[in-house]
N, C-alpha and C positions, 0 to 999 in steps of 0.2 A: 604975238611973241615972235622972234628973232630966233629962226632954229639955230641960226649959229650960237647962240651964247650958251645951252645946256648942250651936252653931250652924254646921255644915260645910255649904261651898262646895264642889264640886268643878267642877272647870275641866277641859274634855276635848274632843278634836277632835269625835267624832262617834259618838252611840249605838251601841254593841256588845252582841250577847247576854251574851257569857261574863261581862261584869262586873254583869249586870241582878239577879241573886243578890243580890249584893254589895250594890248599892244598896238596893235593898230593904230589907234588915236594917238597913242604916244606917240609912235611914229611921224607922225603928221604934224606935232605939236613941239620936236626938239630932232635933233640927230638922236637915232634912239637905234639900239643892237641888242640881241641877246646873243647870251653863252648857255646851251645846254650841254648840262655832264654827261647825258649817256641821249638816246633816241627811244628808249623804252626800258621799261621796269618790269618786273614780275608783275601777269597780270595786266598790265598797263602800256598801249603801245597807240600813238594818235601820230597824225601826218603835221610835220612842219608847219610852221602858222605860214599864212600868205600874205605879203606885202608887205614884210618886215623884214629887216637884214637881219639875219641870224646865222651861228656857226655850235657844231658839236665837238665837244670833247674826248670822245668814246671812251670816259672813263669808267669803268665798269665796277660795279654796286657789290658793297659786302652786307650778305644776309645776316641776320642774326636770327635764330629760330625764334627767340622767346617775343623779339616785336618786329610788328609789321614794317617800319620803315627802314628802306634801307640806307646804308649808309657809303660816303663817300672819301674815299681815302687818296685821291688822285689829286693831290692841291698840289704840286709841280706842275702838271698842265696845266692846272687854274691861271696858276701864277706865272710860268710862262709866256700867260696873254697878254703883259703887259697891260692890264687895263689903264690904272692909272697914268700913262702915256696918251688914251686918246680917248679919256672919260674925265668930267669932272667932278659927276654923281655917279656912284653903282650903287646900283641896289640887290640885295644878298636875298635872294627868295631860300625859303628852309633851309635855313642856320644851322640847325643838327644837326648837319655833318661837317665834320673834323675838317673836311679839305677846305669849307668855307670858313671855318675859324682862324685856321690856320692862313690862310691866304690873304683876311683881311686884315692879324696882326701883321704878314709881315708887308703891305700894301701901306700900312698906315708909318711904318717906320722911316 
């Protein structure tokens, strides 16, 4: 494969081990970046993946008592990143928050 031809975004609340695999080979496999919304969650805080270009948002999570996920209302920064200027795929890891919904209708317009 030709890493020039894909250029993937992925868009995800907050760096995780189990997907760090994952990113890496992609890395390897196309121009590949990630966007995290914040550096850590309630409870949940791991070290930056290694060998992958990636950048933070520091958009910071609104609780809701009654469920555990939080949610993300910071889609101006999202969309600020101009993805689509230097992506040709993104991909939108947990959709459930607003600032991802919100960022890929107005991404798509």
């Amino acid at each position: 494969m030709n890493k020039t031809q894909n250029n993937l975004v992925w868009v995800t609340n907050i760096p995780v081990p189990y997907k760090e695999r994952l990113w890496q080979w992609l890395s390897t496999e196309m121009n590949f970046e990630i966007i995290f919304m914040n550096k850590s969650e309630f409870n949940y805080e791991y070290g930056p993946p290694r060998n992958v270009k990636y950048s933070f948002l520091d958009s910071k999570p609104f609780y809701i008592p009654s469920i555990s996920t939080p949610l993300y209302f910071g889609w101006r920064r999202l969309y600020r990143t101009q993805i689509w200027k230097r992506a040709n795929l993104v991909y939108i890891d947990g959709w459930e928050s607003p600032a991802y919904a919100l960022s890929a209708w107005l991404w798509k317009r």
